[in-house]
Predicted model as a PDB file, atoms N, CA, C, CB and O in Angstrom, pLDDT in the B-factor column:
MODEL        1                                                                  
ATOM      1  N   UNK A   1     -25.540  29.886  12.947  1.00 86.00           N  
ATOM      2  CA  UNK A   1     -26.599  30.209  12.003  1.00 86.00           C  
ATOM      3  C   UNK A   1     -26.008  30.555  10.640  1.00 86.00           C  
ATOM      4  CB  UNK A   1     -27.452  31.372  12.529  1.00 86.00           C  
ATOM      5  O   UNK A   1     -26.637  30.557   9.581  1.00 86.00           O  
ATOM      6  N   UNK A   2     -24.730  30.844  10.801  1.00 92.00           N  
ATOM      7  CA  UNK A   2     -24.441  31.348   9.756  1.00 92.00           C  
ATOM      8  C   UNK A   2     -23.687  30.724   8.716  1.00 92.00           C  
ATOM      9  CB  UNK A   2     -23.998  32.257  10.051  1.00 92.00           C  
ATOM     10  O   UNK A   2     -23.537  31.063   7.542  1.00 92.00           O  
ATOM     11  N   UNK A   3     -23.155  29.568   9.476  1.00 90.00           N  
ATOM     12  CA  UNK A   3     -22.528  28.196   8.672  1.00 90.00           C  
ATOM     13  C   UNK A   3     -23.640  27.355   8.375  1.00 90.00           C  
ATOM     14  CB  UNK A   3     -21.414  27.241   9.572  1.00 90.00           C  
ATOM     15  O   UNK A   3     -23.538  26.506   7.490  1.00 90.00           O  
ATOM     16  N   UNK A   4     -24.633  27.497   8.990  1.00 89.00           N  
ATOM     17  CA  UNK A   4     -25.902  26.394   8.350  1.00 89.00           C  
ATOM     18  C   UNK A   4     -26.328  27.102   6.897  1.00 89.00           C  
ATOM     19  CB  UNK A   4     -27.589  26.301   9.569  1.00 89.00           C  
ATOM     20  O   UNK A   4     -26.208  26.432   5.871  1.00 89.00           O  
ATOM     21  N   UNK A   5     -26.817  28.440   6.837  1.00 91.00           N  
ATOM     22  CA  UNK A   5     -26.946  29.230   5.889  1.00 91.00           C  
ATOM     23  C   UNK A   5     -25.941  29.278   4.870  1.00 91.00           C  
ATOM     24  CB  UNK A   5     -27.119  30.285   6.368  1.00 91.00           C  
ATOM     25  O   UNK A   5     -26.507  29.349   3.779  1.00 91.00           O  
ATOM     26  N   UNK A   6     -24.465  29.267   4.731  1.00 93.00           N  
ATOM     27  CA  UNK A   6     -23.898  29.046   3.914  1.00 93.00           C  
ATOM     28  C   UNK A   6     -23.802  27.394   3.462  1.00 93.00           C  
ATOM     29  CB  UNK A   6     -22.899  29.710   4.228  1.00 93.00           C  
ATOM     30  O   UNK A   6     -23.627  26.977   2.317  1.00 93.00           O  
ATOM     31  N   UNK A   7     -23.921  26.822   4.339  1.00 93.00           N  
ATOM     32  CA  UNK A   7     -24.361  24.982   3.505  1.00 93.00           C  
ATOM     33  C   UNK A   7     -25.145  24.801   2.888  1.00 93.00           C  
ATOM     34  CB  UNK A   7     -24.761  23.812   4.160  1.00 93.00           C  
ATOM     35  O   UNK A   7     -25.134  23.991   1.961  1.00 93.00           O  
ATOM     36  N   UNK A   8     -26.403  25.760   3.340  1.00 93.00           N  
ATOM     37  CA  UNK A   8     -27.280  25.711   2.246  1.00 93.00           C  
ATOM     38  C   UNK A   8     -26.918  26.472   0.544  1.00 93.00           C  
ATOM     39  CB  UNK A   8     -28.507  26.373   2.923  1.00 93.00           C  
ATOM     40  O   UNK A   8     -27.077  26.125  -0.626  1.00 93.00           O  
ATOM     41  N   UNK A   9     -26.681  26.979   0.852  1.00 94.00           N  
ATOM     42  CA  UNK A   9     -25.961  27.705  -0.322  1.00 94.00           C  
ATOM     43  C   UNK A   9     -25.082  27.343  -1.095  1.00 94.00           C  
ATOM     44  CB  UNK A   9     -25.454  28.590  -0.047  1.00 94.00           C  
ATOM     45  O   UNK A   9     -25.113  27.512  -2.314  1.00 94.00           O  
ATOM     46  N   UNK A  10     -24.121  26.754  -0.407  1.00 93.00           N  
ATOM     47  CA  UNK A  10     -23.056  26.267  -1.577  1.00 93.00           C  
ATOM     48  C   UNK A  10     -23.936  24.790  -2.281  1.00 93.00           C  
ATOM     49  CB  UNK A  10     -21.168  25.753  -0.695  1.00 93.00           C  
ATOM     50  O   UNK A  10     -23.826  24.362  -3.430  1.00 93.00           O  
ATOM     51  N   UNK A  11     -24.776  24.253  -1.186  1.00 93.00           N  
ATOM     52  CA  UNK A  11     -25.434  22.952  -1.733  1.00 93.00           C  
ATOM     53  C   UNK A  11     -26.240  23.100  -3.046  1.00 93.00           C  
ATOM     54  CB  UNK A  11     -26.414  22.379  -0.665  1.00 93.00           C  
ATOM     55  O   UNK A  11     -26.206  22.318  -3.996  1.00 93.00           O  
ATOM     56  N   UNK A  12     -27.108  24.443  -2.923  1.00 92.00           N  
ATOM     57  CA  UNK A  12     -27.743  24.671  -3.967  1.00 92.00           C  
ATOM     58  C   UNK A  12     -27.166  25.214  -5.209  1.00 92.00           C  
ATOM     59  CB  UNK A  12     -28.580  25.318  -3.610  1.00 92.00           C  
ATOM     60  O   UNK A  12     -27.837  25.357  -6.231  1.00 92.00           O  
ATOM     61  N   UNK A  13     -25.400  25.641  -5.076  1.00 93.00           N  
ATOM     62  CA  UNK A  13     -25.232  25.804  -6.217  1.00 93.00           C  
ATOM     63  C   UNK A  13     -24.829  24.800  -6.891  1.00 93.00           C  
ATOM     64  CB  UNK A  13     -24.623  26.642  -6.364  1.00 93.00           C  
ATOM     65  O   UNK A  13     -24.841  24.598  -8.106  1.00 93.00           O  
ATOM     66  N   UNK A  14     -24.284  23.857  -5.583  1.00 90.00           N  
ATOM     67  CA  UNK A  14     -23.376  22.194  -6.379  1.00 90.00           C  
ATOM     68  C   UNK A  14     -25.130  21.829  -6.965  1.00 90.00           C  
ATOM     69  CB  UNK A  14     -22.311  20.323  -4.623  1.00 90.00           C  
ATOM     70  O   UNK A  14     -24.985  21.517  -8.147  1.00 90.00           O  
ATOM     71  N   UNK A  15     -26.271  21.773  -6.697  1.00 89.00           N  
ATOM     72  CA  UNK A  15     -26.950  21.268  -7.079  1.00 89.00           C  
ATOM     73  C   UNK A  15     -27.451  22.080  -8.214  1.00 89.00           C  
ATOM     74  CB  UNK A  15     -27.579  20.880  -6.213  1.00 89.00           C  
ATOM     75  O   UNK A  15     -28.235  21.368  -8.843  1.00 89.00           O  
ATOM     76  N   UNK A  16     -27.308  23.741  -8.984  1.00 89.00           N  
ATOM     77  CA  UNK A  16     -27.286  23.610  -9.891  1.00 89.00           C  
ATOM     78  C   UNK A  16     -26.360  23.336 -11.083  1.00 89.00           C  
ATOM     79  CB  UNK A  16     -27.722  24.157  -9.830  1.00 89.00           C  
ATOM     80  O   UNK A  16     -26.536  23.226 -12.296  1.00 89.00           O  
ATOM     81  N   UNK A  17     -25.436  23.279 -10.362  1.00 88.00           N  
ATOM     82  CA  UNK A  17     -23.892  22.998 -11.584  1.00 88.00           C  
ATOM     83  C   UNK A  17     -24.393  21.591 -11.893  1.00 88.00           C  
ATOM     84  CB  UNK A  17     -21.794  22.963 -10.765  1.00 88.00           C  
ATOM     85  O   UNK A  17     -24.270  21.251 -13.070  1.00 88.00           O  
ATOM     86  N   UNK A  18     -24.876  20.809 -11.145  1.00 81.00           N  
ATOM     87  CA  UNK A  18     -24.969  18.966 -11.586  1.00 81.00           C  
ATOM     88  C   UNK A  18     -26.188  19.093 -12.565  1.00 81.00           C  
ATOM     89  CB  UNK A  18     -25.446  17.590  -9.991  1.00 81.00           C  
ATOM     90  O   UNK A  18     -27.149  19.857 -12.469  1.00 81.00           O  
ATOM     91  N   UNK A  19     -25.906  18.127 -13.563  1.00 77.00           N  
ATOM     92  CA  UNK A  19     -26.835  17.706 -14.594  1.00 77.00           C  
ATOM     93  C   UNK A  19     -27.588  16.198 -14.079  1.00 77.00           C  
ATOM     94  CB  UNK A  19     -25.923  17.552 -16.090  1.00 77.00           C  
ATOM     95  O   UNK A  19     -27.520  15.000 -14.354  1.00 77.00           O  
ATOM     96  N   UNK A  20     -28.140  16.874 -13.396  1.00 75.00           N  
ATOM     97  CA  UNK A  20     -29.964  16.046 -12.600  1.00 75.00           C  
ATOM     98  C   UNK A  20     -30.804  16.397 -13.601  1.00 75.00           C  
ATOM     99  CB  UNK A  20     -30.865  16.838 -10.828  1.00 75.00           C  
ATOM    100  O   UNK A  20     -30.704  17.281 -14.453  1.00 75.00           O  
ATOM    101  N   UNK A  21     -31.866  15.381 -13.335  1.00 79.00           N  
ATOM    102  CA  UNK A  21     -33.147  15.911 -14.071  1.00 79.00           C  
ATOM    103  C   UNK A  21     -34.196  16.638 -13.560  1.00 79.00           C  
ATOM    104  CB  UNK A  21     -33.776  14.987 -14.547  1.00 79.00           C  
ATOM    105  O   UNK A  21     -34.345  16.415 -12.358  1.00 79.00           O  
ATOM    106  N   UNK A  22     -34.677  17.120 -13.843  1.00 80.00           N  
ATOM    107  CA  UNK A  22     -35.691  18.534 -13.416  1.00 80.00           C  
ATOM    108  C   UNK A  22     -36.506  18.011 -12.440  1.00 80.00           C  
ATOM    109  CB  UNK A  22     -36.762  19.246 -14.682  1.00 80.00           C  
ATOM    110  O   UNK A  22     -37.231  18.875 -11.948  1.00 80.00           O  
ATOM    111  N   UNK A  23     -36.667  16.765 -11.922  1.00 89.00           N  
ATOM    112  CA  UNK A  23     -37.646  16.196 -11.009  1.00 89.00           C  
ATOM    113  C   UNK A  23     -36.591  15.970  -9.917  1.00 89.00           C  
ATOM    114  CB  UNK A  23     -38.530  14.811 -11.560  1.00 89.00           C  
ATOM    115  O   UNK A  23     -36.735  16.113  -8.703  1.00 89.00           O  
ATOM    116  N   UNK A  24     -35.965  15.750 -10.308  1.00 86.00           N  
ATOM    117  CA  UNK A  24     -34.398  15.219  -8.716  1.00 86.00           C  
ATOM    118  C   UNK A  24     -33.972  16.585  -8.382  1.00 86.00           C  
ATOM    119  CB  UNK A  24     -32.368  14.088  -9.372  1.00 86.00           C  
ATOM    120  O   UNK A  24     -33.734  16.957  -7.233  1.00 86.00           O  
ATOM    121  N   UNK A  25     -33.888  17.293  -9.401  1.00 89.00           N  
ATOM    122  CA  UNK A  25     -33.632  18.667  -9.019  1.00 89.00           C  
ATOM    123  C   UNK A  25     -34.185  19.140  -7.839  1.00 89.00           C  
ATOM    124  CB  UNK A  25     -34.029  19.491  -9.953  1.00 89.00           C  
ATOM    125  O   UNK A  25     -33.616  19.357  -6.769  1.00 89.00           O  
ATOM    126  N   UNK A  26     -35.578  19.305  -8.200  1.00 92.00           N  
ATOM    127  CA  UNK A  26     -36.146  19.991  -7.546  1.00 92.00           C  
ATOM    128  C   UNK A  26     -36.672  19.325  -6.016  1.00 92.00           C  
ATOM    129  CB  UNK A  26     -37.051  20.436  -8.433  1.00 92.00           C  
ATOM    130  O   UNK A  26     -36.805  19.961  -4.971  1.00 92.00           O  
ATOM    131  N   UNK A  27     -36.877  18.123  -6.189  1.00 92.00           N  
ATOM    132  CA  UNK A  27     -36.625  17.312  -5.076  1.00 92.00           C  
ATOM    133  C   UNK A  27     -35.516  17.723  -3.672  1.00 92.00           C  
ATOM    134  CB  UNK A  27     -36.150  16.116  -5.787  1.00 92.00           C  
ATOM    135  O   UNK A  27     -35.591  17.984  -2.471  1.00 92.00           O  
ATOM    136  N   UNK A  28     -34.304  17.544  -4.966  1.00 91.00           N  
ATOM    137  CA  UNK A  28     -33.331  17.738  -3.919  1.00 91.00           C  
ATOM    138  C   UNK A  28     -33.348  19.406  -3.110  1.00 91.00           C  
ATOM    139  CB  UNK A  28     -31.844  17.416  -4.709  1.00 91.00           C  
ATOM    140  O   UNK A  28     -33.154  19.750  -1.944  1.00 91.00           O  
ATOM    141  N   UNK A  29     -33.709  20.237  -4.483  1.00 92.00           N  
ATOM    142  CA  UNK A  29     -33.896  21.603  -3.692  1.00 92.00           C  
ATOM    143  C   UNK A  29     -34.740  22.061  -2.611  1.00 92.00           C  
ATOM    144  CB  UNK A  29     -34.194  22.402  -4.449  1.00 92.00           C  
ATOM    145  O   UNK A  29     -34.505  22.953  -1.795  1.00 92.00           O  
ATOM    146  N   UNK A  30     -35.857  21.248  -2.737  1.00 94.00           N  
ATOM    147  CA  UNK A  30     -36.868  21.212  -1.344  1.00 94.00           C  
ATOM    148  C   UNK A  30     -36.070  20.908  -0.351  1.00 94.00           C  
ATOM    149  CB  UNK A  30     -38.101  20.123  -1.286  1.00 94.00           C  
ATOM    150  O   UNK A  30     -35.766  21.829   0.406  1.00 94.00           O  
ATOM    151  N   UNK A  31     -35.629  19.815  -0.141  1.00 94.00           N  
ATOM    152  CA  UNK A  31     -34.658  19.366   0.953  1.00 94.00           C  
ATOM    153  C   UNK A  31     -34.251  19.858   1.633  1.00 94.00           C  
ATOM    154  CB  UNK A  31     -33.834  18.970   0.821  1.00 94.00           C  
ATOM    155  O   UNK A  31     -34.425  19.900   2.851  1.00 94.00           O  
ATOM    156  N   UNK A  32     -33.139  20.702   0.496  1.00 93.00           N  
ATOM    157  CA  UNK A  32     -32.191  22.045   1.154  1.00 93.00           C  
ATOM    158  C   UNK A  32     -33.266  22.916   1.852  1.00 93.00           C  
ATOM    159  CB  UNK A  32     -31.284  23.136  -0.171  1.00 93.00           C  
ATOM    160  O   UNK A  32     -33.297  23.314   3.017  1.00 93.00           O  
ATOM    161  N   UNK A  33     -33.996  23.076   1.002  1.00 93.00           N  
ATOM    162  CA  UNK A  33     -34.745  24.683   1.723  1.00 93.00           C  
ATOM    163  C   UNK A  33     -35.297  24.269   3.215  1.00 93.00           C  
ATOM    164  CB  UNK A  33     -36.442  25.400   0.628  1.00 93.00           C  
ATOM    165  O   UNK A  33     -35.132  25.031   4.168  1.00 93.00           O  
ATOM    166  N   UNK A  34     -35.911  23.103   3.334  1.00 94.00           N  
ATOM    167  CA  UNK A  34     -36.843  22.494   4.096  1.00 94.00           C  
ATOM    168  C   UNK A  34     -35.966  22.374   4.778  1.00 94.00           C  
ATOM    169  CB  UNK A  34     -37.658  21.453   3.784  1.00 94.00           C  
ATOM    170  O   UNK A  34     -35.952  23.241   5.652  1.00 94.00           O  
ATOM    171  N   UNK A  35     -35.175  21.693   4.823  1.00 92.00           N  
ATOM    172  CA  UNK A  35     -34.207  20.790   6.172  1.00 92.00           C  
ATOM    173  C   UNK A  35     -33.033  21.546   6.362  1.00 92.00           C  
ATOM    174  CB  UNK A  35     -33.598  19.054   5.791  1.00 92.00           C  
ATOM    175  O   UNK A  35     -31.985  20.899   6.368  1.00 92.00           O  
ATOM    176  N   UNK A  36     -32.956  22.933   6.541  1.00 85.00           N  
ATOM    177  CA  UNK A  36     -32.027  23.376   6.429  1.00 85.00           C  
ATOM    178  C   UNK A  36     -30.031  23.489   7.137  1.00 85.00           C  
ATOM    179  CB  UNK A  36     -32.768  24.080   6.437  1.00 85.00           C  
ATOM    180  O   UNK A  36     -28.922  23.885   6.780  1.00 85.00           O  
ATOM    181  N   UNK A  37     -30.747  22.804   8.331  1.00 88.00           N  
ATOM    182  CA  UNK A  37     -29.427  22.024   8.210  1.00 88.00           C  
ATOM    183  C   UNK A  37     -29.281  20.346   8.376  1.00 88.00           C  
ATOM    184  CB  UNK A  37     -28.563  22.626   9.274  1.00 88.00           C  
ATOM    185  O   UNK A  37     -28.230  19.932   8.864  1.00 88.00           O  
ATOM    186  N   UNK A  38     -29.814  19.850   8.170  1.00 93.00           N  
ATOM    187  CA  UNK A  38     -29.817  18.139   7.693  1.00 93.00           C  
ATOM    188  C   UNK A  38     -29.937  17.911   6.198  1.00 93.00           C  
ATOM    189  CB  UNK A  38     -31.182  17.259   8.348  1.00 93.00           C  
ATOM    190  O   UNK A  38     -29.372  16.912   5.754  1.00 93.00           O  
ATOM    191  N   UNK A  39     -30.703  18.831   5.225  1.00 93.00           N  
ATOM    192  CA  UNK A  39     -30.651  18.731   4.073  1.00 93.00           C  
ATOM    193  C   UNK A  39     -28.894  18.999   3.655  1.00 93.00           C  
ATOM    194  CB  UNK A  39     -31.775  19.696   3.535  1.00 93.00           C  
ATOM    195  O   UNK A  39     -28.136  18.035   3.552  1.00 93.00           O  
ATOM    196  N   UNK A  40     -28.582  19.939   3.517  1.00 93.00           N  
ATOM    197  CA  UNK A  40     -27.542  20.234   2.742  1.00 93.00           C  
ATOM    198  C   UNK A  40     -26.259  19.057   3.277  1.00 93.00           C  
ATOM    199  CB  UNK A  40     -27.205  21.941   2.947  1.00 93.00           C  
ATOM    200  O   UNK A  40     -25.290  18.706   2.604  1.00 93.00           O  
ATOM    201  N   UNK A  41     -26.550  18.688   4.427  1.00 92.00           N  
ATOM    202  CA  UNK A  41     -25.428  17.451   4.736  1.00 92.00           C  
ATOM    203  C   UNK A  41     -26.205  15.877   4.194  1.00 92.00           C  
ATOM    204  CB  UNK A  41     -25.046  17.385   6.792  1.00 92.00           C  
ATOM    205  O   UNK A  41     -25.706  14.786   4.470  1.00 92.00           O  
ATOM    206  N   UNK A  42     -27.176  16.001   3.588  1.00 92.00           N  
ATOM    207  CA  UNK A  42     -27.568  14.487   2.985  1.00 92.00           C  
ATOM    208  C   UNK A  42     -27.569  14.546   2.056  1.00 92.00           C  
ATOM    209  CB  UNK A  42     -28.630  13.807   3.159  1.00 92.00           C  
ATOM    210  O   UNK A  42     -27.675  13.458   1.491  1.00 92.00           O  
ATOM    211  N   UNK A  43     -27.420  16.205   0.850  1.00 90.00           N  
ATOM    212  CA  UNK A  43     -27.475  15.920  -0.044  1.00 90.00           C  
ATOM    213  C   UNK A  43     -25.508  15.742  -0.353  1.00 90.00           C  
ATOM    214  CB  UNK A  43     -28.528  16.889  -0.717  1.00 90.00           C  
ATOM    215  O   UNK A  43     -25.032  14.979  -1.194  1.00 90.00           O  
ATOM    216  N   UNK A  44     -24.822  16.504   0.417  1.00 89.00           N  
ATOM    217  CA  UNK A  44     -23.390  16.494   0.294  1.00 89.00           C  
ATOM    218  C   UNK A  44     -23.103  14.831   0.325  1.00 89.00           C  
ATOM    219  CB  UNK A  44     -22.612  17.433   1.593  1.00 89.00           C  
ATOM    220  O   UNK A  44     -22.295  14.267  -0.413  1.00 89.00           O  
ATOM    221  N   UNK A  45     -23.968  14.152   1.371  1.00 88.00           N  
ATOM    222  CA  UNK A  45     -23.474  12.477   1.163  1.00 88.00           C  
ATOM    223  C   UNK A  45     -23.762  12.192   0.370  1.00 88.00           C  
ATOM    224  CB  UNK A  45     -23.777  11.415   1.836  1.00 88.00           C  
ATOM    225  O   UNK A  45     -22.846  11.780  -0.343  1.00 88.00           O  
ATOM    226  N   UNK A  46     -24.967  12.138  -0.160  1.00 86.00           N  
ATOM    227  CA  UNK A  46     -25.640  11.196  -1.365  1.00 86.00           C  
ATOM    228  C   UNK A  46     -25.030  11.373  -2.460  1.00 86.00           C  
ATOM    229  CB  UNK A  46     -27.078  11.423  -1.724  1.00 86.00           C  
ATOM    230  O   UNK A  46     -24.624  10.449  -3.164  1.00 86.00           O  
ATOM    231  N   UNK A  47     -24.840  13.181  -2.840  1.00 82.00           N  
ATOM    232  CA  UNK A  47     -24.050  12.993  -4.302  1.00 82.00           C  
ATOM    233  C   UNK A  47     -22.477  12.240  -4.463  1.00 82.00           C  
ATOM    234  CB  UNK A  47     -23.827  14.560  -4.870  1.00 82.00           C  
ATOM    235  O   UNK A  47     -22.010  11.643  -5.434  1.00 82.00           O  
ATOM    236  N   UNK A  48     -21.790  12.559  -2.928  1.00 73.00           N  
ATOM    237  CA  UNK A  48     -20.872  11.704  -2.828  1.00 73.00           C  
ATOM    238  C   UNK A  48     -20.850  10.305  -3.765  1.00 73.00           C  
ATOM    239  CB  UNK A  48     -20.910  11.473  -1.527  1.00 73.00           C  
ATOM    240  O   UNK A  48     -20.063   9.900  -4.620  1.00 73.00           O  
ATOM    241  N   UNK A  49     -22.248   9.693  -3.120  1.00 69.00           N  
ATOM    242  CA  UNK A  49     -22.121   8.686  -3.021  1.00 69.00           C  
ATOM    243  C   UNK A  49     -22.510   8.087  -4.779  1.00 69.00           C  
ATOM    244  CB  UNK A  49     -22.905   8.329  -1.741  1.00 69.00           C  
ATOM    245  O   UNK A  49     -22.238   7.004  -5.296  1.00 69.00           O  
ATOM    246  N   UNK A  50     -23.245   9.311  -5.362  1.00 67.00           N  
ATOM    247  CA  UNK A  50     -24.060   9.112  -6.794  1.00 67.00           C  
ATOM    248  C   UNK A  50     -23.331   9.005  -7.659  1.00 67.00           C  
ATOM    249  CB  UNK A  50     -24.928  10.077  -7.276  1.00 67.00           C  
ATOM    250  O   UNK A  50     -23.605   8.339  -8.657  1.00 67.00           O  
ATOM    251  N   UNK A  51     -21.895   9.813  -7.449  1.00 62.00           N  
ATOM    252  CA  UNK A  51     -20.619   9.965  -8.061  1.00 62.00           C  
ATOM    253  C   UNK A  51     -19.885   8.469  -8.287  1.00 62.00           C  
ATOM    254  CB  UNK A  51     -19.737  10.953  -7.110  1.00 62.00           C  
ATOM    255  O   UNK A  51     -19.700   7.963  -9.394  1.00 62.00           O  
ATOM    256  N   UNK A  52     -19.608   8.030  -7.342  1.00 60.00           N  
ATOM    257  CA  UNK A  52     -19.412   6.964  -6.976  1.00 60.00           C  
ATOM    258  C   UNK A  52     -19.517   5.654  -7.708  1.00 60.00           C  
ATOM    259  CB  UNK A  52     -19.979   7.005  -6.157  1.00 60.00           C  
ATOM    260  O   UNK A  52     -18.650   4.862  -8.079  1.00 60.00           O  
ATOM    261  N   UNK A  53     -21.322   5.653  -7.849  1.00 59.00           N  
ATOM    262  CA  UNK A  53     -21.815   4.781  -8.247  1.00 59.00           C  
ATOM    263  C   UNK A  53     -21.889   5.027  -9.372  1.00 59.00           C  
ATOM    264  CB  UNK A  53     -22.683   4.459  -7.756  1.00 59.00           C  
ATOM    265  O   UNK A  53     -22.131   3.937  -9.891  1.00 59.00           O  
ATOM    266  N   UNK A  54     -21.818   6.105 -10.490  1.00 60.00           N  
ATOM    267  CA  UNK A  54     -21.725   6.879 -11.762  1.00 60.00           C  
ATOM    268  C   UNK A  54     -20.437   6.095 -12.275  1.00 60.00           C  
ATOM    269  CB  UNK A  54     -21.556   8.669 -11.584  1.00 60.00           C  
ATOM    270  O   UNK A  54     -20.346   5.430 -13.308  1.00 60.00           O  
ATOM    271  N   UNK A  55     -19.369   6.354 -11.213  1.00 57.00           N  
ATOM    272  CA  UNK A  55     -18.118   6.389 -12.002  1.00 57.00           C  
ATOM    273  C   UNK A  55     -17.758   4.178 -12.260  1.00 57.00           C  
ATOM    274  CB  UNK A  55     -16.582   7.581 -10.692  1.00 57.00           C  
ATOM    275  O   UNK A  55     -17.299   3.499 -13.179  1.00 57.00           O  
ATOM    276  N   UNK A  56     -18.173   3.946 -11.196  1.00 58.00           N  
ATOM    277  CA  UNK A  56     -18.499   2.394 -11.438  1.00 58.00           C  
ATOM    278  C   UNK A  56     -18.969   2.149 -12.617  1.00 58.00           C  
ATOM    279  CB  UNK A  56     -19.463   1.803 -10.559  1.00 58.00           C  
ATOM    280  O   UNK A  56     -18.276   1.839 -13.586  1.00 58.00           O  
ATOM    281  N   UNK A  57     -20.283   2.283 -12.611  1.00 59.00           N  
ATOM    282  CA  UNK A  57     -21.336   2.129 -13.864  1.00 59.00           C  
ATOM    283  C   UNK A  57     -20.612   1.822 -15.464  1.00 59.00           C  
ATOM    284  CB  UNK A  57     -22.245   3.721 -13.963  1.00 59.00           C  
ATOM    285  O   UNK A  57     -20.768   0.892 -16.256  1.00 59.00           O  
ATOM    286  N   UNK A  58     -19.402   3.595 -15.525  1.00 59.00           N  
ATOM    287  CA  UNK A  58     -19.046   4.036 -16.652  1.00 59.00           C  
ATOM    288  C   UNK A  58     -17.718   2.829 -17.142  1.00 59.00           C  
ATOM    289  CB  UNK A  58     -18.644   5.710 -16.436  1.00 59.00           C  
ATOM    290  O   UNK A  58     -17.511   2.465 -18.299  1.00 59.00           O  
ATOM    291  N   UNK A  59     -17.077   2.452 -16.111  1.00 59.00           N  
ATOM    292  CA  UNK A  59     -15.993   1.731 -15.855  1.00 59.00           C  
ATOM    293  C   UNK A  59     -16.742   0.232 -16.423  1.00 59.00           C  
ATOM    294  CB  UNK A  59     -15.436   1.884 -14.141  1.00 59.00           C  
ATOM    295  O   UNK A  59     -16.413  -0.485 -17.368  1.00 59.00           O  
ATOM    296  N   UNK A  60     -17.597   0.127 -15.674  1.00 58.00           N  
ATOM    297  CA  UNK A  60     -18.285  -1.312 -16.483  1.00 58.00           C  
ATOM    298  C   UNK A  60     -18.633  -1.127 -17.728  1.00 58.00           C  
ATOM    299  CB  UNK A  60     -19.620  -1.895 -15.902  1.00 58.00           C  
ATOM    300  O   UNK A  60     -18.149  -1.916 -18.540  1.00 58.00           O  
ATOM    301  N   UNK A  61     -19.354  -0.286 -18.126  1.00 58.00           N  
ATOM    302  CA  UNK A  61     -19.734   0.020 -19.204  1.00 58.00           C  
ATOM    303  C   UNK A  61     -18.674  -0.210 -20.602  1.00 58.00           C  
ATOM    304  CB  UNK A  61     -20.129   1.294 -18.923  1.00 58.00           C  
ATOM    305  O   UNK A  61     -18.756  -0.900 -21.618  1.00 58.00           O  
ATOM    306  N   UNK A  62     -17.510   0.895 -19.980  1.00 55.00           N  
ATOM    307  CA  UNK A  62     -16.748   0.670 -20.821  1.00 55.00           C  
ATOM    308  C   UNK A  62     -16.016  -0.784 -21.131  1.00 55.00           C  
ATOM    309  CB  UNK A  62     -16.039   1.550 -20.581  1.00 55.00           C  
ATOM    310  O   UNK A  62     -15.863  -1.123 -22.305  1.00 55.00           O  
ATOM    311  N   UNK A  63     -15.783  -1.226 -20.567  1.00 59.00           N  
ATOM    312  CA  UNK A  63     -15.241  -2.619 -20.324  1.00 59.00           C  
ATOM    313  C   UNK A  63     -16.260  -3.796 -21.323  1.00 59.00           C  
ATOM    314  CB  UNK A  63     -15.361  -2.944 -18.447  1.00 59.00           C  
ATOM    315  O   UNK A  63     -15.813  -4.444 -22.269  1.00 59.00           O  
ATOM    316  N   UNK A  64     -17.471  -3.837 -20.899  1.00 59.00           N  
ATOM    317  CA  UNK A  64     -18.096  -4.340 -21.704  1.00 59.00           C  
ATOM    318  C   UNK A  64     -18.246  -4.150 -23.404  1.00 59.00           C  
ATOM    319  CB  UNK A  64     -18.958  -4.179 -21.129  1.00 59.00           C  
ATOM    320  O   UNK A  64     -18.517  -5.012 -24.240  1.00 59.00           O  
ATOM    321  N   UNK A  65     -17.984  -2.790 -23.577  1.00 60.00           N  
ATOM    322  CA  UNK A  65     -18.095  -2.337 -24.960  1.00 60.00           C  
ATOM    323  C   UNK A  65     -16.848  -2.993 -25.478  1.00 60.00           C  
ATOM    324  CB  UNK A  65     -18.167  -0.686 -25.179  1.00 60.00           C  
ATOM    325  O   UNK A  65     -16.933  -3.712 -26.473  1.00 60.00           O  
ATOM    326  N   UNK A  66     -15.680  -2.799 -24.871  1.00 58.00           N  
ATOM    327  CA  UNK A  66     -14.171  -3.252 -25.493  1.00 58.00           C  
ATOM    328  C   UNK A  66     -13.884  -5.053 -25.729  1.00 58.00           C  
ATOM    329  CB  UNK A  66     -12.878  -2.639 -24.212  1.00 58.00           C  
ATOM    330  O   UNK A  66     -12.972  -5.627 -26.323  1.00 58.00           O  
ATOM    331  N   UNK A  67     -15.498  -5.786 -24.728  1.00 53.00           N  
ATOM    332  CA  UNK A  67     -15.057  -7.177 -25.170  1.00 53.00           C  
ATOM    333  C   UNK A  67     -16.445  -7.850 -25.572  1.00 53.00           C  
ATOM    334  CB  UNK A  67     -14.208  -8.064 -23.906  1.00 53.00           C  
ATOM    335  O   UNK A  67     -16.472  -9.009 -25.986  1.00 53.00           O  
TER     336      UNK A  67                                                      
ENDMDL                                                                          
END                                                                             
């Protein structure tokens, strides 16, 4: 009980340190609260995965600007 309770917790602070928008935010914070232990492990994948796809994006991005 008490490791589910701290997943939730550290999730909600990684989720306020991230610059989401106030609608994903809060989305994602339902989650946590709601699903309390399946939320905080889908949101730990997904941002994984948002990162991910962020850091791709920026990599193309840049690339395109330079040609």
């Amino acid at each position: 009980m008490l490791a589910v309770l701290m997943m939730a917790v550290l999730a909600i602070v990684s989720l306020l340190r991230k610059n989401l928008k106030g609608r994903h935010q809060l989305i994602w914070l339902l989650i946590i609260i709601f699903l309390p232990l399946f939320g905080p492990i889908l949101y730990f994948l997904m941002i994984k995965r948002y990162r991910k796809v962020n850091l791709v994006k920026r990599r193309v991005g840049y690339f395109k600007q330079k040609h």
